[in-house]
DODREN-677204 format. One record per atom (N, C-alpha, C, O): residue number from 1; residue in one letter; atom name; x, y, z. Coordinates in steps of 0.001 Angstrom, whole numbers, plus 500000, padded with zeros to 6 digits. Example, Ala and Ser with C-alpha at 12.3 -4.5 7.8 and 13.67 -1.06 7.14 Angstrom:
<rs>
+-----+------+------+--------+--------+--------+
|  nr | rest | atom |     c1 |     c2 |     c3 |
+-----+------+------+--------+--------+--------+
|   1 |    a |    N | 513190 | 494310 | 507800 |
|   1 |    a |   CA | 512300 | 495500 | 507800 |
|   1 |    a |    C | 513200 | 496700 | 507800 |
|   1 |    a |    O | 514236 | 496681 | 508465 |
|   2 |    s |    N | 512850 | 497750 | 507080 |
|   2 |    s |   CA | 513670 | 498940 | 507140 |
|   2 |    s |    C | 512900 | 500030 | 507870 |
|   2 |    s |    O | 513409 | 501138 | 508039 |
+-----+------+------+--------+--------+--------+
</rs>
This chain:
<rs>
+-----+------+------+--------+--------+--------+
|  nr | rest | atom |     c1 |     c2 |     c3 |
+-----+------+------+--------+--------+--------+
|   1 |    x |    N | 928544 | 944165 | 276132 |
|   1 |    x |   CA | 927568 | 943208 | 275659 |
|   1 |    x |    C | 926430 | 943967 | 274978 |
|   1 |    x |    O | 925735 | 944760 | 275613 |
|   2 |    x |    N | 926295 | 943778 | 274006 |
|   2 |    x |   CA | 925294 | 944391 | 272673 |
|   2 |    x |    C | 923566 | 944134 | 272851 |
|   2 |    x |    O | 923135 | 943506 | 271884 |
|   3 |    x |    N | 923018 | 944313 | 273375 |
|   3 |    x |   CA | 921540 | 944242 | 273665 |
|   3 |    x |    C | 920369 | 944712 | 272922 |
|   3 |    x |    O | 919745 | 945692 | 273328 |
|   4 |    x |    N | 920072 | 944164 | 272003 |
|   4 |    x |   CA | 918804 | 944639 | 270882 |
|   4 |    x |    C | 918087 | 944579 | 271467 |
|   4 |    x |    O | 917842 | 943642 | 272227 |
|   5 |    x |    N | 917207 | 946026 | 271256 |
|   5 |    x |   CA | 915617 | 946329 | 271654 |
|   5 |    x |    C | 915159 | 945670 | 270848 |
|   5 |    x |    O | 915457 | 945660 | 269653 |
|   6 |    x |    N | 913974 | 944708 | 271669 |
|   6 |    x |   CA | 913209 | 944262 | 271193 |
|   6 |    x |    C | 911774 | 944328 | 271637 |
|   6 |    x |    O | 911518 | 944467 | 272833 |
|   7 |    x |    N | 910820 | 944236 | 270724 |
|   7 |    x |   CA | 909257 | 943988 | 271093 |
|   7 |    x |    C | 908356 | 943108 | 270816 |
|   7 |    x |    O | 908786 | 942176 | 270136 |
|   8 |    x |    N | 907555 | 943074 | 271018 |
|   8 |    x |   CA | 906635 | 941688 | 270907 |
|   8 |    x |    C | 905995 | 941893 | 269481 |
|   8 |    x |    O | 906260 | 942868 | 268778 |
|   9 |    x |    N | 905103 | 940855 | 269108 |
|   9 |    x |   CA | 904936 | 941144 | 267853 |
|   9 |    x |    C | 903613 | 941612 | 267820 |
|   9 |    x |    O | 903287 | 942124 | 266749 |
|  10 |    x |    N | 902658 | 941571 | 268816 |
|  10 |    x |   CA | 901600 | 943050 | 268774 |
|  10 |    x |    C | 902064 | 944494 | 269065 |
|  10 |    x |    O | 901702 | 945588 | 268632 |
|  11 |    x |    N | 902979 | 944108 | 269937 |
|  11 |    x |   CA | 904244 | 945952 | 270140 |
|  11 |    x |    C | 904369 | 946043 | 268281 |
|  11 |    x |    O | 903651 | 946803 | 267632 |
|  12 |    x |    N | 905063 | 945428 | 267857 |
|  12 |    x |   CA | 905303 | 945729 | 266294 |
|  12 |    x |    C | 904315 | 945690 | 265833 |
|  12 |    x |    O | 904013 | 946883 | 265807 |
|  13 |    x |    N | 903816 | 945359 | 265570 |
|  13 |    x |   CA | 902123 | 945485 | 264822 |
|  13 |    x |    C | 901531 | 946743 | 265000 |
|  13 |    x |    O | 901263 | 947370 | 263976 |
|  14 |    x |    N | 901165 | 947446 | 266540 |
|  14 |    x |   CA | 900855 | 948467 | 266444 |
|  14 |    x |    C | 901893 | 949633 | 265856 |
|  14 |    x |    O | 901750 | 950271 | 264813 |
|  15 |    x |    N | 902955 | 949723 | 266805 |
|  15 |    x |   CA | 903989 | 950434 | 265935 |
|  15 |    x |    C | 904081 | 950875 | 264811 |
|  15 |    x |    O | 904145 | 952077 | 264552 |
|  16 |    x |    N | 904102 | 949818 | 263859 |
|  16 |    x |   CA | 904016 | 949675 | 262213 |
|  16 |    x |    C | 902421 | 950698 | 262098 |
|  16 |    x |    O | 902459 | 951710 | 261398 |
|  17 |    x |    N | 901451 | 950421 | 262637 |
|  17 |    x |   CA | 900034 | 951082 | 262048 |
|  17 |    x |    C | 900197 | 952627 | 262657 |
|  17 |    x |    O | 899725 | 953515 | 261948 |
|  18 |    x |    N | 900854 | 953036 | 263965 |
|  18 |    x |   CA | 901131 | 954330 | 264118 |
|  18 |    x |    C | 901580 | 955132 | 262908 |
|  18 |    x |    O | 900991 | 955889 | 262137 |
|  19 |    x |    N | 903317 | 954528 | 263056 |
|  19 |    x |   CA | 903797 | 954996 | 262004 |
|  19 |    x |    C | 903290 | 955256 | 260563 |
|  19 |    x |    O | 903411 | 956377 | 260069 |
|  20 |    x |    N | 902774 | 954319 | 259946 |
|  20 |    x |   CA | 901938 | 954252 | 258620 |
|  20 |    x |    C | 900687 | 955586 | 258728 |
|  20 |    x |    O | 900463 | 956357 | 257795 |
|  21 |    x |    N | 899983 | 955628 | 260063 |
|  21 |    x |   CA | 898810 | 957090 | 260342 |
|  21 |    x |    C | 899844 | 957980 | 260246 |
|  21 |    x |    O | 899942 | 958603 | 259189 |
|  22 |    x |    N | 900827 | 958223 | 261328 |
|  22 |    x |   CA | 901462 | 959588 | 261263 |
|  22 |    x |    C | 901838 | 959937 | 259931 |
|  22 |    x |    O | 901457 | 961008 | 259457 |
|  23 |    x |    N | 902717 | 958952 | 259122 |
|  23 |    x |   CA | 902842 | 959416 | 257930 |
|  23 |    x |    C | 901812 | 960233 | 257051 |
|  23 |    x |    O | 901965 | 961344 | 256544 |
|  24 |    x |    N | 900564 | 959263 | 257000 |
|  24 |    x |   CA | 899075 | 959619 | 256232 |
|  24 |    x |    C | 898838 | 960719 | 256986 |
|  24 |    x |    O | 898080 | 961376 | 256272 |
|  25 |    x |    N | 899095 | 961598 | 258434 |
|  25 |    x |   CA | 898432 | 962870 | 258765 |
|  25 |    x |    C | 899851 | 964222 | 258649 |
|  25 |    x |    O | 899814 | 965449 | 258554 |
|  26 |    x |    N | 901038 | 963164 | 258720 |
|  26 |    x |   CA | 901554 | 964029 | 259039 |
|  26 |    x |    C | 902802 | 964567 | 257559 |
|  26 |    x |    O | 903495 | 965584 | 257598 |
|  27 |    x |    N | 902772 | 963577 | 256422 |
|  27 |    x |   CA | 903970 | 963774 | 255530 |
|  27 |    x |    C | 902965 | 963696 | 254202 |
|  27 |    x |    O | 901761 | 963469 | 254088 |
|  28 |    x |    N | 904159 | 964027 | 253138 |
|  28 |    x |   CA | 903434 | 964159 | 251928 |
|  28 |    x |    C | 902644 | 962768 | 251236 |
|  28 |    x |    O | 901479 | 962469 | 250972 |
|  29 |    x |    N | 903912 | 962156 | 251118 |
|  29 |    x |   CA | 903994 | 960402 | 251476 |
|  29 |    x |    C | 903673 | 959676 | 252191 |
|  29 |    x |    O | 904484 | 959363 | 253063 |
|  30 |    x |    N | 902453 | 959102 | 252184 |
|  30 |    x |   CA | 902206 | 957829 | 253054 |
|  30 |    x |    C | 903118 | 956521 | 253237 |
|  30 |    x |    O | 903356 | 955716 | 252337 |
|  31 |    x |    N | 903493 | 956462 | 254294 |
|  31 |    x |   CA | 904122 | 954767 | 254470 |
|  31 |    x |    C | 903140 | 953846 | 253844 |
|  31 |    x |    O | 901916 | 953715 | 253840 |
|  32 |    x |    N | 904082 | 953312 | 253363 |
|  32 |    x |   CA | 903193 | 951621 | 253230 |
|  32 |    x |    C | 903842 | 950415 | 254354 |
|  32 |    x |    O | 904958 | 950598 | 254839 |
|  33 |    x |    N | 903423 | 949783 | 254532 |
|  33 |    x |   CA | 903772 | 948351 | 255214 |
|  33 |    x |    C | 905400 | 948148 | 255336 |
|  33 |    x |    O | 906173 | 948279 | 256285 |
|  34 |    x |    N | 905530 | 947878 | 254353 |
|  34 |    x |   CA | 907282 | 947538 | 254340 |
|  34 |    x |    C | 908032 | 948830 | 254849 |
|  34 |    x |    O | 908790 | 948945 | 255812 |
|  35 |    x |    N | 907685 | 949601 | 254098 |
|  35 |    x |   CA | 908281 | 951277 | 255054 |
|  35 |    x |    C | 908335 | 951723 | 255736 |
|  35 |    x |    O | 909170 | 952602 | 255950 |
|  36 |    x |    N | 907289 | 951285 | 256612 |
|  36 |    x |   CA | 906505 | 951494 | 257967 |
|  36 |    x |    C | 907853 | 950749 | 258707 |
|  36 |    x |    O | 908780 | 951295 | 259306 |
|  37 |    x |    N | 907560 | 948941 | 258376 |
|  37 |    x |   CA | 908507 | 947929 | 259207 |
|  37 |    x |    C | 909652 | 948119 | 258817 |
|  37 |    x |    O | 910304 | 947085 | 258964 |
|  38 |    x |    N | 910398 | 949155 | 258268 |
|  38 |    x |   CA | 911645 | 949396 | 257943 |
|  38 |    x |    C | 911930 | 950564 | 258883 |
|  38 |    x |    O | 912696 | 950600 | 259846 |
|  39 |    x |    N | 911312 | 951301 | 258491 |
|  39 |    x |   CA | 911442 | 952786 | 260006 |
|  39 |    x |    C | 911724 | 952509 | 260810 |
|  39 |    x |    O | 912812 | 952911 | 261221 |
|  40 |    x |    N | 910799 | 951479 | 261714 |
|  40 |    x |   CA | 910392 | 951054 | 262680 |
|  40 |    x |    C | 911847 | 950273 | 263222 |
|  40 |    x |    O | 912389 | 950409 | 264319 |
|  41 |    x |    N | 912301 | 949371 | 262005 |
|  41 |    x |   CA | 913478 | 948292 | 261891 |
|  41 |    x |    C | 914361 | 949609 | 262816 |
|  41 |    x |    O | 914750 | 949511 | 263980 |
|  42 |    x |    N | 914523 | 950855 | 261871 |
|  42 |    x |   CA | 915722 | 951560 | 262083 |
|  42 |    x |    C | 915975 | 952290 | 263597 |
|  42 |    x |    O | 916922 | 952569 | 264332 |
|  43 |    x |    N | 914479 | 952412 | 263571 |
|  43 |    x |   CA | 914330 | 952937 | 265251 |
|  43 |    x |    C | 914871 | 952093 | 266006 |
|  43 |    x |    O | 916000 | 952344 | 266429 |
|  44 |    x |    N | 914333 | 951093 | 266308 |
|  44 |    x |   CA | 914660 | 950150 | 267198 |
|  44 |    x |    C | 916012 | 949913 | 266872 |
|  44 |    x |    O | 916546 | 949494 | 267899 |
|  45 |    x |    N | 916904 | 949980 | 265867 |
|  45 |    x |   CA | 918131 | 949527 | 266095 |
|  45 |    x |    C | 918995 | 951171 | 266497 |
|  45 |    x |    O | 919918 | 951060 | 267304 |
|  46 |    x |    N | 918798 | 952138 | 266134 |
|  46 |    x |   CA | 919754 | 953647 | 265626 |
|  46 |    x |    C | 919079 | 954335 | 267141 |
|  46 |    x |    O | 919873 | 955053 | 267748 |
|  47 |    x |    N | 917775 | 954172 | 267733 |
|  47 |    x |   CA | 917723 | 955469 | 268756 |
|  47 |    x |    C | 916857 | 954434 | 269692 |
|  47 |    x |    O | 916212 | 954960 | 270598 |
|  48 |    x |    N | 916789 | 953053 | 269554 |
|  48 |    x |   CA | 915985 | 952094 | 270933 |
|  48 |    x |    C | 917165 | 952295 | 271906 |
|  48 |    x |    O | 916965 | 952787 | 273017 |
|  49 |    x |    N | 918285 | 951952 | 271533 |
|  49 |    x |   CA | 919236 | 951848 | 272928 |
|  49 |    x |    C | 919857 | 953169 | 273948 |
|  49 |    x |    O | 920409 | 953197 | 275047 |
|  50 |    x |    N | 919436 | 954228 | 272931 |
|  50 |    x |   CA | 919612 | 955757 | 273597 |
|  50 |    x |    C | 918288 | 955602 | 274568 |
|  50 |    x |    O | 918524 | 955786 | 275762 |
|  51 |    x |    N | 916930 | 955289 | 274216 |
|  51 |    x |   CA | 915867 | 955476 | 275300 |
|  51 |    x |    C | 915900 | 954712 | 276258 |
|  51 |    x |    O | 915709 | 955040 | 277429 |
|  52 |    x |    N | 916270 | 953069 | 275649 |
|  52 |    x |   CA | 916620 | 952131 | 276662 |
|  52 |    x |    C | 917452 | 952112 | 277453 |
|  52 |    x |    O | 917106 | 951533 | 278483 |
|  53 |    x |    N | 918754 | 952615 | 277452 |
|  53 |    x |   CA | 919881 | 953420 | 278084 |
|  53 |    x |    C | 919303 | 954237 | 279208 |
|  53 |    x |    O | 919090 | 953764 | 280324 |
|  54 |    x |    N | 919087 | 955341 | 278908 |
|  54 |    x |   CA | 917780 | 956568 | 279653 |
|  54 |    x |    C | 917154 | 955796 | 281059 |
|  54 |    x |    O | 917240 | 956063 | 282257 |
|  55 |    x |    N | 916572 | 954847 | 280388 |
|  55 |    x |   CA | 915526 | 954329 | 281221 |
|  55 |    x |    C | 916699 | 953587 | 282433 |
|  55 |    x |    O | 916678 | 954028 | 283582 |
|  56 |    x |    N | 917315 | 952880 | 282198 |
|  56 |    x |   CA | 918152 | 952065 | 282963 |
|  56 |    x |    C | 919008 | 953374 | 284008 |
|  56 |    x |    O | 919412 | 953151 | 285149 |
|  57 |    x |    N | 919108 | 954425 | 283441 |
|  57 |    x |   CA | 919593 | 954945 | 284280 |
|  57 |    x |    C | 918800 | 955501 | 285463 |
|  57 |    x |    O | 919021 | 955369 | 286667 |
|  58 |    x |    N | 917784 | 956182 | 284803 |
|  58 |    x |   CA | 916868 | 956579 | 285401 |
|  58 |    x |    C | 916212 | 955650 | 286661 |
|  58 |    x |    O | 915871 | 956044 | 287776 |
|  59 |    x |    N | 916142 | 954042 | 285998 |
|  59 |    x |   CA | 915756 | 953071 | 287308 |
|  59 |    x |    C | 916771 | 953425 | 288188 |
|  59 |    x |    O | 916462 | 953785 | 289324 |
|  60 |    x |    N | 918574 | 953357 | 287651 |
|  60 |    x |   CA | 919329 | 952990 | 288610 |
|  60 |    x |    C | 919482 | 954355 | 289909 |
|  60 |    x |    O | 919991 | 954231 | 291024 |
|  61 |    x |    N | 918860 | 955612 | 289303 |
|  61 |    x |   CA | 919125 | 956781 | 289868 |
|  61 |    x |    C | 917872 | 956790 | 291444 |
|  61 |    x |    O | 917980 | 957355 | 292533 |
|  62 |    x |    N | 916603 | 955756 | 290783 |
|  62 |    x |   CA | 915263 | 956060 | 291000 |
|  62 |    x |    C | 915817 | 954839 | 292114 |
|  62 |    x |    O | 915727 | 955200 | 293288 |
|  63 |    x |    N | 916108 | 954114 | 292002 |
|  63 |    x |   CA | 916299 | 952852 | 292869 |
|  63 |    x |    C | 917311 | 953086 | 294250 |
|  63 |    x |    O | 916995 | 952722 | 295383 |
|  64 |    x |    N | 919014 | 954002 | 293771 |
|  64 |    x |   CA | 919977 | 954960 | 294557 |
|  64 |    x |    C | 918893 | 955312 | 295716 |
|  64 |    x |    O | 918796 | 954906 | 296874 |
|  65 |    x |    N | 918128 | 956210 | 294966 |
|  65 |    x |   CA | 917166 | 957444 | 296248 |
|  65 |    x |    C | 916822 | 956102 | 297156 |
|  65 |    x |    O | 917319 | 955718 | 298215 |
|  66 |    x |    N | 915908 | 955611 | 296431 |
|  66 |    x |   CA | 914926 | 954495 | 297168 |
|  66 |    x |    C | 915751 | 953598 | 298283 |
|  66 |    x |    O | 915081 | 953431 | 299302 |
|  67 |    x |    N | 916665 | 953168 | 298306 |
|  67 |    x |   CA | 917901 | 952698 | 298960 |
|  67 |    x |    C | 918539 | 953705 | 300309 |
|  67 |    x |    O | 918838 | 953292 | 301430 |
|  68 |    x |    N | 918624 | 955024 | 299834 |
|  68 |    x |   CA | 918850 | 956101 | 300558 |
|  68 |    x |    C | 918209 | 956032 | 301847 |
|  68 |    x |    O | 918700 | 956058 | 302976 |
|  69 |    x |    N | 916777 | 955921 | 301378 |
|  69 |    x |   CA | 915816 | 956515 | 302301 |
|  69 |    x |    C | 915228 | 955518 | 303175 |
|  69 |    x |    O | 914336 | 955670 | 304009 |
|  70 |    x |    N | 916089 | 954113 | 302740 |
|  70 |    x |   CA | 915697 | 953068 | 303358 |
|  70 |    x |    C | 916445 | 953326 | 304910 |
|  70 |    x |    O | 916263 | 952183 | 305329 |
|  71 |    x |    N | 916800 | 953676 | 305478 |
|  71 |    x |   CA | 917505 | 953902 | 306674 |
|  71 |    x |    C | 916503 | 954986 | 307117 |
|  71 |    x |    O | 915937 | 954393 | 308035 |
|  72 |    x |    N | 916039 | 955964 | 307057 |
|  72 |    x |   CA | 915155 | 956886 | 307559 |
|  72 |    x |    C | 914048 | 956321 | 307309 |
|  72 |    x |    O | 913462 | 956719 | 308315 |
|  73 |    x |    N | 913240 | 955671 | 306738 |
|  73 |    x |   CA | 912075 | 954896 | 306338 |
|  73 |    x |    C | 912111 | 953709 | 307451 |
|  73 |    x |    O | 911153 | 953504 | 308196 |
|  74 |    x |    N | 913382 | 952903 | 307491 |
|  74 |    x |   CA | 913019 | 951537 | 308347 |
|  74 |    x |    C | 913759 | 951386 | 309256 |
|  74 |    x |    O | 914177 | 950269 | 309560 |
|  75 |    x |    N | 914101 | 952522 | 309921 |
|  75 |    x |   CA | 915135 | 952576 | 310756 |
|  75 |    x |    C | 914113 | 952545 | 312172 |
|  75 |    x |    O | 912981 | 953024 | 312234 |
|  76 |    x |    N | 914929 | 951772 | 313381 |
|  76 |    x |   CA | 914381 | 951492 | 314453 |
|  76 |    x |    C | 914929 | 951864 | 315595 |
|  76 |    x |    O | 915981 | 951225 | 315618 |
|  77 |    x |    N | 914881 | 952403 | 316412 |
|  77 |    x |   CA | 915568 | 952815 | 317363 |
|  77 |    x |    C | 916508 | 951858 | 318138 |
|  77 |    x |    O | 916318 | 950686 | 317814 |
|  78 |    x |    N | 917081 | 951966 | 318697 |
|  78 |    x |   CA | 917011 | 950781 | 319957 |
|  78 |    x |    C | 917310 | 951044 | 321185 |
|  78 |    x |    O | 917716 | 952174 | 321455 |
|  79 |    x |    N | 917161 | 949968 | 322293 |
|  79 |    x |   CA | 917200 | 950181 | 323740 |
|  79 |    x |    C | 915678 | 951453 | 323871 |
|  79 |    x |    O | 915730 | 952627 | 324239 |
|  80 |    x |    N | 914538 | 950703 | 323449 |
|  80 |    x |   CA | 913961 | 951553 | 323793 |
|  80 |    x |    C | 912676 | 951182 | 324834 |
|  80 |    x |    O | 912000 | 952025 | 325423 |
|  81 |    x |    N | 912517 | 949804 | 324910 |
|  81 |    x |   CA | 911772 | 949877 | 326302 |
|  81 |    x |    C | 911376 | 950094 | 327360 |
|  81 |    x |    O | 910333 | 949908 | 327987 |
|  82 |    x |    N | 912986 | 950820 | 327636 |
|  82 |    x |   CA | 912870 | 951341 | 329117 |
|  82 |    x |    C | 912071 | 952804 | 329134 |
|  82 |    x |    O | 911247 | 953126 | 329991 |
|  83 |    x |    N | 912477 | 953594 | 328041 |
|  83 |    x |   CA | 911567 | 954981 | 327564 |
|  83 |    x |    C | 910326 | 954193 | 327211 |
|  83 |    x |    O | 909824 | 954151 | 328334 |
|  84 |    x |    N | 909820 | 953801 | 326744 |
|  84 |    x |   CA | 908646 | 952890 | 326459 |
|  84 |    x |    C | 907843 | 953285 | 327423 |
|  84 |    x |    O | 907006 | 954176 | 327561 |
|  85 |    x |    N | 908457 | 952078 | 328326 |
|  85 |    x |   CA | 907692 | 951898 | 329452 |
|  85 |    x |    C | 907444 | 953294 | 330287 |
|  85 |    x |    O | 906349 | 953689 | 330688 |
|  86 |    x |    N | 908633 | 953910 | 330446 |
|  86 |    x |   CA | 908453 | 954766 | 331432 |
|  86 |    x |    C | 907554 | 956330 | 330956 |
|  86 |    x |    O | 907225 | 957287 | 331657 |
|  87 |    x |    N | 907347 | 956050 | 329388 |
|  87 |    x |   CA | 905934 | 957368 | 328832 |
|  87 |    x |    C | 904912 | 956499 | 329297 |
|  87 |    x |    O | 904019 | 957076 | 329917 |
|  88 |    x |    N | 904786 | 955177 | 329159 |
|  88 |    x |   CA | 903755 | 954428 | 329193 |
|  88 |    x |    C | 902991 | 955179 | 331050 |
|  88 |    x |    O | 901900 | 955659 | 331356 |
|  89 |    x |    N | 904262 | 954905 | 331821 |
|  89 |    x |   CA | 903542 | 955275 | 333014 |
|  89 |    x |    C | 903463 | 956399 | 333585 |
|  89 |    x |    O | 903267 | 956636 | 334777 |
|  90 |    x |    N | 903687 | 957415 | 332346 |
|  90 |    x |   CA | 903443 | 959057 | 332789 |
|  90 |    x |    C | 902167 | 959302 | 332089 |
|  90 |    x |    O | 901487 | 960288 | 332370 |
|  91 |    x |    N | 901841 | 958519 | 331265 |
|  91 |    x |   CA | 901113 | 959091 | 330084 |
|  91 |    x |    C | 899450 | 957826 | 330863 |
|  91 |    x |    O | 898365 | 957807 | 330282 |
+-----+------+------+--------+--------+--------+
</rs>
């Protein structure tokens, strides 16, 4: 199933004005507007789903651990009242 990155249209808005500065500091050629939202077009379609990809894994790797540690994190003993009690009445 094919999933286009997408962004909002202040996400694109800024985007577009990055791109258009970096150009103006960083190339011979300044972007203009349409060039800018064409780059931008190409990103999001040619290298959004490699980062977006990345990321999904990264949750699913980040989420694995988190799951892991749920047993040492919320793990409870049991049958333990009788030790309970009986530090309770040494202590």
């Amino acid at each position: 199933m094919a999933k286009d990155v997408e962004i909002s249209k202040q996400s694109r808005s800024e985007a577009i004005a990055s791109l258009k500065r970096y150009s103006r500091e960083n190339l011979p050629e300044p972007l203009g507007e349409l060039s800018a939202a064409l780059l931008l077009d190409f990103f999001l379609e040619e290298v959004g789903p490699l980062v977006y990809n990345q990321a999904i894994v990264d949750a699913q790797r980040r989420m694995t651990q988190l799951a892991s540690e749920l047993n040492g994190d919320l793990y409870m003993e049991e049958f333990q009242y009788w030790s309970r009690l009986e530090r309770k009445r040494r202590g």
